[in-house]
N, C-alpha and C positions, 0 to 999 in steps of 0.2 A: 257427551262430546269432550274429546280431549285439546288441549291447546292448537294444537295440530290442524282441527278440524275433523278429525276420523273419530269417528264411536268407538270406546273401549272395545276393546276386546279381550279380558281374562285371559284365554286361550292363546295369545300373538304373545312373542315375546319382546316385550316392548317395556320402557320406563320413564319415570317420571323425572328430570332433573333442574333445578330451578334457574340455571344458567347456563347449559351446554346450547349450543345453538337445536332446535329440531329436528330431525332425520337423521344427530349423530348415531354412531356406532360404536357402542362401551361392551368393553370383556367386566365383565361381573362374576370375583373368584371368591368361593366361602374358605378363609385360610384355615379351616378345622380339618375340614373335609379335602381340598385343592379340587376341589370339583368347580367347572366355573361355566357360564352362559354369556353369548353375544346378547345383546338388547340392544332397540332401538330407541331413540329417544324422540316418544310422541307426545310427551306431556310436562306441564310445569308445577312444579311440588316438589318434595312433600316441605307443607311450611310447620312442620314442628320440629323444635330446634334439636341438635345434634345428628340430626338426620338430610342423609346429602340425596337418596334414591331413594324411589317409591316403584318397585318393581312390580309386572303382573305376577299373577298367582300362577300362571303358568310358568314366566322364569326363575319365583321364587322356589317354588316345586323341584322346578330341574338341577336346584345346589344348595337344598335343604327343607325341613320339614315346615310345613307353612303352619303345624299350629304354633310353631314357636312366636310367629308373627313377627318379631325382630329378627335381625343376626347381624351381625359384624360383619362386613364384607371389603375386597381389595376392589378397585376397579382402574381399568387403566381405558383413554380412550384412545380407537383405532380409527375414526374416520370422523372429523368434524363437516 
């Protein structure tokens, strides 16, 4: 269950952030690539330090290769 109340779901594009209110709407851009994903924010995390998003595997998919497991990313948000 995520903070939210709803069951993960890998597959939704949705993310983790430790302090945006829930149900925002973050652009999430890989500046290597300028490929970038909407996500929604259903969950609260990630608590290891220098890390602001804990994206699903399906948004992380959509703006780079998930076995890298990190990436460096821009995000800016569009709808608190």
């Amino acid at each position: 269950m995520t903070a939210s109340g709803e069951r993960f779901n890998p597959n939704a594009m949705t993310a983790a952030h430790k302090t945006l209110p829930l149900g925002s709407r973050v652009r999430v851009t890989n500046p290597r690539t300028g490929e970038s994903v909407t996500v929604r924010i259903n969950d609260r995390g990630p608590y290891i330090g220098g890390r602001c998003l804990d994206l699903s595997t399906a948004a992380f998919a959509a703006i780079g290769n998930t076995s890298a497991g990190v990436m460096r990313v821009r995000y800016e948000v569009l709808v608190r």
